[in-house]
N, C-alpha and C positions, 0 to 999 in steps of 0.2 A: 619706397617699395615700387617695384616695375609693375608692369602688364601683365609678364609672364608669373612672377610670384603672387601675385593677389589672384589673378585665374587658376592657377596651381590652387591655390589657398581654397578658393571658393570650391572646387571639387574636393578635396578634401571634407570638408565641412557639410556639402551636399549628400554624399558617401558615406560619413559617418551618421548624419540622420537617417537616411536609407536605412543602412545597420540596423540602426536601435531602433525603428518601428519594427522589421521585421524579428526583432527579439521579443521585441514586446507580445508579440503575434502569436509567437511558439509557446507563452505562458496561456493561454485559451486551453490549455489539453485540461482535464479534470477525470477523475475518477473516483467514486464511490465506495466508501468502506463499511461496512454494516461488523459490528462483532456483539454476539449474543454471550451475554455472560453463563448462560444456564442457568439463573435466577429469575425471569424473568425482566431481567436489564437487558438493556439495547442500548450501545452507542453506534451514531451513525457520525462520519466525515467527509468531508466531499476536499480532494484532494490535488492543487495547481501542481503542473510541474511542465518547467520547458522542453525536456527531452521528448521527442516525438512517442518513446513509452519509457517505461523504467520494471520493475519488478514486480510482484506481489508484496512483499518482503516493503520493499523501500515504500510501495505506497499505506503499508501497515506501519512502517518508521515513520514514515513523514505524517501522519494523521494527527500526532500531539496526544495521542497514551502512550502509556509509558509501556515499550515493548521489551521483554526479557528474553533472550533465547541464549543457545547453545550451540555450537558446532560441533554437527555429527558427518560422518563417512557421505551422506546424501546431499550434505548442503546443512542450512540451520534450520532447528528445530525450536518453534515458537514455545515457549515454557509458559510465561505468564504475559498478562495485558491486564495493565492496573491494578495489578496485585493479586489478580485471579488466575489459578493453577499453580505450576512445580513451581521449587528453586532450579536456577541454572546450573544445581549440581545434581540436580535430580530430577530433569526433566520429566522423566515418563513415571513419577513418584506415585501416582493413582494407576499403575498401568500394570499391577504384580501380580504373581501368583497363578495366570493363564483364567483369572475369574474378567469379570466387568471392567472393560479399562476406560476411564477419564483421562479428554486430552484434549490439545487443539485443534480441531478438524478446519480445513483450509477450502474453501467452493467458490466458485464463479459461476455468475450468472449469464446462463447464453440463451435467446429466444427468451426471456423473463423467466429463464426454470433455474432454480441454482444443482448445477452440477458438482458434484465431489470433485475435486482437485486429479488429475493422474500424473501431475507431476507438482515440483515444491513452489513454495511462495517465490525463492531466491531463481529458479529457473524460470516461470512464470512470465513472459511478456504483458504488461498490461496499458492502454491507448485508451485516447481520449473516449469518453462517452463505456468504459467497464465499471460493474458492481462487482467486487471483490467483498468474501465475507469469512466468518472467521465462529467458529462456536466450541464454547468450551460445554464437554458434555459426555455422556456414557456413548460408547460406538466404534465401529470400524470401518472400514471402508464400504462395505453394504448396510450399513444400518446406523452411520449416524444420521446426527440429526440437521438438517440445515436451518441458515439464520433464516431472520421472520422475512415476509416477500415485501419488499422494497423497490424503487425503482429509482434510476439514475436522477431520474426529474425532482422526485420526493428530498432523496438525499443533497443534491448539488443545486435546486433552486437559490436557494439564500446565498449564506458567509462559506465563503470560502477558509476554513481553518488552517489551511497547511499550506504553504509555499515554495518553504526551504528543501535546501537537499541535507536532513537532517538526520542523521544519525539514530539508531536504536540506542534506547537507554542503557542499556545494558546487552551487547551483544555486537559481532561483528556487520562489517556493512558487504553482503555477502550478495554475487550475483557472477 
């Protein structure tokens, strides 16, 4: 081997470890998931991902419950999480008749307040250091109910549960 290929070589090598620290670097983003069962269950996730954000949506797929949805005209419509709510053939199954409707209400948390959702999980931006939350329960957009108050630190101190870029159990990867 010459001069010229072994210093070739060595930059190469130099370059590709550069790389892969600053890969490593981009997995730091986290975000927190809080979803209220309406029972009084709480699961909380605290969720890696390298993309500088990903979705509502994908960080409720990538959390490790098992998410069930639909695709509607607006994007996807969350059905069930862990076997609580509709079938994905009848998502809005508790939602009939113009009486009480039960569903999955979608909020973020901004300033420590959780806000109702004005737009869907799948269009949702969400970046490192977000509480994204989720509550199945009676309500509409002025009256439901938000998840229990949480904070990013609470949720994402520990284990990090999710890392992948994994797929809904059941449902398209929508965004």
């Amino acid at each position: 081997m010459n001069g010229h290929t072994a210093l070739l070589l060595l930059t190469l090598l130099l370059l590709a470890s550069l790389a892969g620290g600053a890969l490593a670097a981009q997995d730091d983003n986290r975000a927190a998931v809080v979803v209220d069962y309406g029972d009084g269950q709480t699961a909380t996730r605290c969720v890696a991902f390298a993309e500088p954000e990903i979705s509502g949506y994908e960080a409720l797929s990538r959390s490790g419950l098992v998410v069930e949805s639909e695709v509607q005209a607006g994007g996807a419509a969350v059905c069930r999480i862990d076997g609580v709510g509709c079938a994905t053939d009848d998502c809005f199954c508790a939602c009939r008749g113009g009486g009480e409707c039960r569903y999955w209400s979608y909020w973020q948390q901004r300033d420590g307040a959780w806000q109702y959702a004005t737009v869907g999980a799948a269009q949702n931006r969400v970046s490192h250091g977000a509480v994204e939350g989720w509550t199945w329960g009676l309500g509409s957009v002025t009256e439901a109910t938000p998840p229990p108050d949480v904070t990013f630190a609470e949720v994402c101190q520990g284990e990090v549960v999710a890392t992948a870029d994994a797929p809904a159990a059941n449902g398209p990867p929508v965004d």
